[in-house]
C-alpha atoms as one frame of an Amber mdcrd trajectory, in Angstrom:
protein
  74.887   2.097  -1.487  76.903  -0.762  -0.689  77.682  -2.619   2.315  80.952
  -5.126   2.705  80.662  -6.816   6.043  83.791  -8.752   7.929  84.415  -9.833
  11.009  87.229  -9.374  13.583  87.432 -10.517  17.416  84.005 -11.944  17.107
  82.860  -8.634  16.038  80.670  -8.169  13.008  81.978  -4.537  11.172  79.347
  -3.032   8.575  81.369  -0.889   6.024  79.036   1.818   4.170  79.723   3.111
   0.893  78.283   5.524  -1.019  74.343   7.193   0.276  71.887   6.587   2.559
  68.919   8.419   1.798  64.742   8.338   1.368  66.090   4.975  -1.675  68.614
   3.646   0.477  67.033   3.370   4.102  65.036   0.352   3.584  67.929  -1.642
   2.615  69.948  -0.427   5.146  67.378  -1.175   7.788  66.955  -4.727   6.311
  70.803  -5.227   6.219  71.480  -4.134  10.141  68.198  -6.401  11.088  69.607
  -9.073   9.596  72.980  -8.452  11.821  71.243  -7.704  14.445  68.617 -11.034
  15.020  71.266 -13.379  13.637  72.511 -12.931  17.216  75.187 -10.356  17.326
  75.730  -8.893  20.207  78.618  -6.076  18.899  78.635  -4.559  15.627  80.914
  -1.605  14.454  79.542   0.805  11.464  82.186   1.771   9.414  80.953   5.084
   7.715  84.450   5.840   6.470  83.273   5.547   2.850  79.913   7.074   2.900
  79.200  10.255   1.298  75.708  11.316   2.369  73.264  10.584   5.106  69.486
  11.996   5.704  67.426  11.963   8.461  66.048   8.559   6.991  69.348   6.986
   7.418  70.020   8.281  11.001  66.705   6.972  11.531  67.631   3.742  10.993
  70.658   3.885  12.910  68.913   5.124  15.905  66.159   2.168  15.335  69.502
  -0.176  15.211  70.988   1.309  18.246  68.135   0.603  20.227  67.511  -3.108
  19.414  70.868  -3.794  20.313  70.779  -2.030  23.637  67.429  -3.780  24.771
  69.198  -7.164  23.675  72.497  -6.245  25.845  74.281  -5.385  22.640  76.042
  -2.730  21.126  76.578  -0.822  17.693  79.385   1.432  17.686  79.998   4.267
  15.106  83.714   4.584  13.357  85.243   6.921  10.639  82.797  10.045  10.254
  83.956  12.152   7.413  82.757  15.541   5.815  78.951  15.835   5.469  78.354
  13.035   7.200  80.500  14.050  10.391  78.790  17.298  10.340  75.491  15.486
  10.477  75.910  13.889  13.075  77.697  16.708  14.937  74.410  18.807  14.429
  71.824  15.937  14.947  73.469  15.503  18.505  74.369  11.816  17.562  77.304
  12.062  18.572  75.920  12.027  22.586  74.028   9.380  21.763  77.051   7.147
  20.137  80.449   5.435  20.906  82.139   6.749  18.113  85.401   6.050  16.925
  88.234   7.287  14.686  88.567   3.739  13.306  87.737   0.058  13.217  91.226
  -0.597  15.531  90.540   1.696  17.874  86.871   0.872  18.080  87.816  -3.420
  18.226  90.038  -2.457  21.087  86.880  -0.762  22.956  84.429  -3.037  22.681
């Protein structure tokens, strides 16, 4: 797994590439927590380039999600592909997430 962070409009973006799994999680976790008390108040997951999520990686998401919210912050979700799309279709994250076709479209909400 790797994770390329920029930042546009005062908005930190998290790209994800490759798997998030039972390996991956922890360092996953410790990357978005690391976002996430440095103060950011909007962050947008790009998940354009991963290949594979488990329920450990949607758990961390979800754990994410909810520190922003009780801050007054928000993580949105762009570029679900494949597996991954279908994951989240069937987990019922996708009620649970802004999510987003891409980064543009997803600066522009926020």
């Amino acid at each position: 797994m790797e994770i390329d962070t920029k930042e546009k409009n005062e908005i930190r973006i998290l790209s994800v590439k490759g798997s998030i799994d039972a390996d991956t999680a922890s360092e996953f976790d410790q990357s978005l927590e690391k976002h996430i008390s440095g103060g950011r108040d909007k962050i947008i997951l790009d998940l354009s380039r991963l290949e594979y999520i488990s329920s450990a990686g949607l758990r961390v998401i979800m754990k994410a999600a909810k520190k922003m919210e009780i801050t007054g912050g928000e993580m949105v979700i762009v570029g679900l592909r494949g597996v991954v799309q279908e994951v989240f279709k069937v987990s019922g994250f996708y009620s649970l997430f802004n999510i987003y076709d891409s980064e543009e479209e997803a600066v522009l909400a926020t």
